[in-house]
N, C-alpha and C positions, 0 to 999 in steps of 0.2 A: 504494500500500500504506500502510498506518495500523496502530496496535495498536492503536487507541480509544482510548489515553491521553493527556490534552490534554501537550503539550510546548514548552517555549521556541518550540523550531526542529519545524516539521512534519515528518512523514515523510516525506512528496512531495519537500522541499527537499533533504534528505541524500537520499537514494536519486538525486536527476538528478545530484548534484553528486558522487557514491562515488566515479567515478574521479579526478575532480579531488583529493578529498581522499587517493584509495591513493599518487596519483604524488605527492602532497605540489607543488601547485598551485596551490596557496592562500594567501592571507595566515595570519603564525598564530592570528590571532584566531579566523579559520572554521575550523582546523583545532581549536583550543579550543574549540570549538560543536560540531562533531561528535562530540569527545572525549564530550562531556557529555552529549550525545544518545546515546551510545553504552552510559554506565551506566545510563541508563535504559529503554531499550529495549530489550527483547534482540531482537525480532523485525529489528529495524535492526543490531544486532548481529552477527545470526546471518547477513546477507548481507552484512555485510560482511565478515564472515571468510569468507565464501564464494567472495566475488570474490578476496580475499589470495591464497588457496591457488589458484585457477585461473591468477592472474597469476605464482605462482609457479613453477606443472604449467608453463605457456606457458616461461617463461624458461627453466626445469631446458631442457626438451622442444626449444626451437627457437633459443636465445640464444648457439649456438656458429657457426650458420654466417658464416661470412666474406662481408663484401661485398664487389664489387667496387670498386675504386679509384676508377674511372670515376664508377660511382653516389653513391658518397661525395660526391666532388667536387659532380656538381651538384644535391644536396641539399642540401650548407650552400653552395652560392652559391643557391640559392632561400631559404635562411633569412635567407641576410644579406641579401640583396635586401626581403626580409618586413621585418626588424630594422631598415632604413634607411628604410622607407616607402617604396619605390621598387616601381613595379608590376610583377608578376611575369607572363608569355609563361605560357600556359595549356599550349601543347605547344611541347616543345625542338624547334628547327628548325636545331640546330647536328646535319649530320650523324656517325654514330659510323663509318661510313665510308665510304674514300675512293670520288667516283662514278666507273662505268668508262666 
């Protein structure tokens, strides 16, 4: 997508990069480049305030269920595993339970 108006930062770049920039992802320099593409654009504007409210609809809508403990667990030992550069088992082969 484009609005035909030449720009710093192309539309193509903000548009692959909109979630990076909603979860705040970024250095703040890119986040000042979107900022700035964003008063001039409205078409880039107008999706991204599009995605806001759908990431919000999502959060309102599904951001209360409880995980379980279990899950937790081996999600941030696969982060820390990630965060140490240490290679991460593609499928848990720790069974959840006991064999009979």
């Amino acid at each position: 997508m484009s609005c035909g108006e030449p720009h710093e930062t192309d539309c193509s770049e903000i548009l692959d990069h909109l979630y990076e920039f909603l979860d705040r992802e970024m250095p703040e320099r890119d986040c000042t480049k979107f900022e700035v593409h964003f008063e001039e654009c409205s078409p880039c504007l107008e999706k991204y305030g599009l995605e806001q409210a759908v990431k919000k609809l999502v959060k309102r809508c599904c951001g209360h269920d409880d995980v379980p403990s279990d899950l937790r667990s081996k999600v941030m030992g696969r982060i820390e595993l990630i965060r140490a550069g240490e290679p991460v088992p593609e499928h848990d082969i720790s069974p959840t339970t006991a064999p009979e």
